[in-house]
C-alpha positions as CSV (number, residue, x, y, z in Angstrom):
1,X,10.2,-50.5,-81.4
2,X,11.8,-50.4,-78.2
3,X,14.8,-49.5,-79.4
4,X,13.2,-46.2,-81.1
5,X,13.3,-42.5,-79.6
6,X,10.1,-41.1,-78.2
7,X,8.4,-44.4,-78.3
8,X,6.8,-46.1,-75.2
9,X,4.5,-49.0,-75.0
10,X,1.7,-48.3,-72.8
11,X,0.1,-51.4,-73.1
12,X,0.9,-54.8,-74.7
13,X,-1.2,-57.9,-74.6
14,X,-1.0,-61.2,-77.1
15,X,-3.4,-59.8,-79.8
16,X,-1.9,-55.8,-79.3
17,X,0.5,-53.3,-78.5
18,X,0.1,-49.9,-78.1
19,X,3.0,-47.6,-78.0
20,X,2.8,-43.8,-77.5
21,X,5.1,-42.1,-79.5
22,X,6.7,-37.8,-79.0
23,X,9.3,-36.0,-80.7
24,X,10.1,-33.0,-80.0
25,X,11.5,-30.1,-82.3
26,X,14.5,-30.9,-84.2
27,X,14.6,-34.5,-83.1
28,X,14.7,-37.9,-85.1
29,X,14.0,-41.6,-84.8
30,X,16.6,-42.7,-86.9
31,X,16.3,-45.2,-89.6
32,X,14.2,-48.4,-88.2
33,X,11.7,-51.0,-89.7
34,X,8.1,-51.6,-88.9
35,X,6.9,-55.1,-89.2
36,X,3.6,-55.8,-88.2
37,X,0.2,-54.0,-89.1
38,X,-0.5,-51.3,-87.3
39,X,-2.6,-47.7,-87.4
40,X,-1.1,-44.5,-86.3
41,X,-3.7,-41.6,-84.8
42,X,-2.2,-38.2,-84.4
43,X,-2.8,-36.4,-81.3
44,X,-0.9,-33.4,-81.7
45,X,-0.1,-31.2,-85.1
46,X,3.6,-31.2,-86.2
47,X,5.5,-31.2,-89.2
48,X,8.0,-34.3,-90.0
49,X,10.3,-35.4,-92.9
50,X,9.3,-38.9,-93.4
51,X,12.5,-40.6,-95.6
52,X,12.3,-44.0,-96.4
53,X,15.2,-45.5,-98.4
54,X,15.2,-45.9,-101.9
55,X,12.1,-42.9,-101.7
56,X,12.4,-39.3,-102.4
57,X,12.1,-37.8,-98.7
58,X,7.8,-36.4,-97.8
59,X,7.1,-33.7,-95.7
60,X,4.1,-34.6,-93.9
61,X,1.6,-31.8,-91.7
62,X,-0.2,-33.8,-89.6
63,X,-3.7,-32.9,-87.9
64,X,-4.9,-34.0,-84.6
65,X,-7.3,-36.8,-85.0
66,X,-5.8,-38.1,-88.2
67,X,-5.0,-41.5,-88.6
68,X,-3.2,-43.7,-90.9
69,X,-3.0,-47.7,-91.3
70,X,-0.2,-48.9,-92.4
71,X,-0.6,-52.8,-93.1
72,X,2.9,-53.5,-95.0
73,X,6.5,-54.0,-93.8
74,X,8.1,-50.5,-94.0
75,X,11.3,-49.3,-93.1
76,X,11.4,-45.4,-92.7
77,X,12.7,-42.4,-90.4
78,X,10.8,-39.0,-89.1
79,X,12.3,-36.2,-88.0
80,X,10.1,-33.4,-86.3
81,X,10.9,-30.3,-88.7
82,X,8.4,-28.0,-87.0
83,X,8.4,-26.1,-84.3
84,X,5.7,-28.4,-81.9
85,X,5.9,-31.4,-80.2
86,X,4.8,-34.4,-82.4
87,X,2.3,-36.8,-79.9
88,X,0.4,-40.0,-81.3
89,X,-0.4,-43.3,-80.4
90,X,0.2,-46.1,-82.4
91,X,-1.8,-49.9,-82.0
92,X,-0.5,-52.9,-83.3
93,X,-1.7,-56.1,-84.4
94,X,0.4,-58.9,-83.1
């Protein structure tokens, strides 16, 4: 994900990586492709438009403290549609 605005790996071993990841207002990832297991946990609320191709686009409200695992392949973009900074950290499974 190196490759991805407002990501950052913090820490990488051979069994992990975790990346921190912030968007601000009005700003996007762009379209990009997740490909190992990982879990997301939200440290700041935001609202982001979560499209994935092929999907009808989801507006998501996250919650500090809320995680999600996500153990497929996906291929998606956000965009922070709110008005606060969106902060989490993300671990994944090499």
């Amino acid at each position: 994900m190196k490759d991805v605005p407002g990501h950052s790996v913090i820490l990488e071993n051979d069994k992990v990586r975790v990346e921190r990841f912030v968007l601000e207002p009005g700003q996007s990832t762009g379209i990009h492709t997740h490909s190992l297991a990982r879990v997301g946990v939200t440290i700041t609320a935001a609202k982001l438009a979560d499209d994935s191709p092929g999907q009808p686009e989801q507006i998501v409200e996250f919650q500090p403290g809320v995680f999600n695992w996500h153990a497929e392949k996906r291929t998606h973009s956000l965009k922070n549609i709110g008005t606060t900074r969106y902060e989490s950290i993300e671990i994944v499974w090499k």
